[in-house]
N, C-alpha and C positions, 0 to 999 in steps of 0.2 A: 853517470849517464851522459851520452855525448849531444853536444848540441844540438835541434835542429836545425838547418838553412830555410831560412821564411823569403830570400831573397830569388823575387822574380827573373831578375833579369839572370843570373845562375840555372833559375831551369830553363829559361827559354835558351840559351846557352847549349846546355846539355842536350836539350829536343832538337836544337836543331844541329851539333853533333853527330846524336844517331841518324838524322835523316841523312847527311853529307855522307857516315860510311856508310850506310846500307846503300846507295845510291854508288857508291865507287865499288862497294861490291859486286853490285851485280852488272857492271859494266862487261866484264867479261864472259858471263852467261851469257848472256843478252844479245852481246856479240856473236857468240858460238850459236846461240838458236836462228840468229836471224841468217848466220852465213851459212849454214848445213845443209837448207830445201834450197838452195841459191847452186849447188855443187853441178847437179845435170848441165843446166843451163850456161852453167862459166866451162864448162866442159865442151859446149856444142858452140858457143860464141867463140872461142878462142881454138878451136880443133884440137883441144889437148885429150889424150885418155883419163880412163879414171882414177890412175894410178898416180898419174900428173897434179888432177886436179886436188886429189886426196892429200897430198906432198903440202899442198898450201896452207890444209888444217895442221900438222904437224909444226910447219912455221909459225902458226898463229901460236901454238904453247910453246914453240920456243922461246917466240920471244914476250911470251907471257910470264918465261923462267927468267931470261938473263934478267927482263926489265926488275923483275923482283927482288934478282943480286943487284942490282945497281941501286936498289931503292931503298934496301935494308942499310946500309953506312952510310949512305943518307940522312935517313930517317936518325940514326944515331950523333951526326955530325952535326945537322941544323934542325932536330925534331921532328915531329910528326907531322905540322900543318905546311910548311914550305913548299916540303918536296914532294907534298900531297896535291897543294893545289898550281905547283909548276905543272906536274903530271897530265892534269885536269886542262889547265890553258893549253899544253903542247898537244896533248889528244884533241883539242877543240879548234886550235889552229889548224892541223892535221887534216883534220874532216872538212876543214871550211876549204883549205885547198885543195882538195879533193874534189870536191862537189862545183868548186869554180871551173875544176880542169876538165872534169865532166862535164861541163856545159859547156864549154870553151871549143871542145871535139865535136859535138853534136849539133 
């Protein structure tokens, strides 16, 4: 019969783990629901058709694909948490200049 692990700091560990991926999962979701009611509107702001604006969702899983080639030998060269949480800072850096450039226009 195999050991059990009675060591706390091992589950808190693991707990916090599952919270970190289910949270970089649904990054992408999350993304996708909140940009979809957003389409009309980016459509009327910038005077592009729907066809146009529709073109932006298809960029969004593209680069939803490549990034995942790029992440997978990665992921095998320096492990799991590196290139997980580089990912995470440059998505975070990403938004914060965004959001400054947005303000910055307005």
């Amino acid at each position: 019969m195999p050991a059990i692990d009675v060591n706390p700091s091992r589950a808190y560990r693991r707990s916090e783990l599952v919270v970190v991926l289910g949270a970089v999962t649904a990054f992408a979701p999350v993304s996708i629901d909140m940009y979809l009611p957003a389409l009309p509107v980016l459509g009327a702001e910038f005077g592009a058709s729907p066809g146009h604006v529709q073109l932006s969702v298809a960029s969004f899983f593209l680069g939803l694909a490549v990034g995942q080639g790029f992440y997978g030998p990665l992921a095998d060269r320096f492990g799991r948490t590196r290139p997980l949480f580089g990912g995470l800072l440059l998505f975070v850096l990403r938004r914060s200049v965004a959001r400054l450039r947005l303000q910055w226009i307005s």
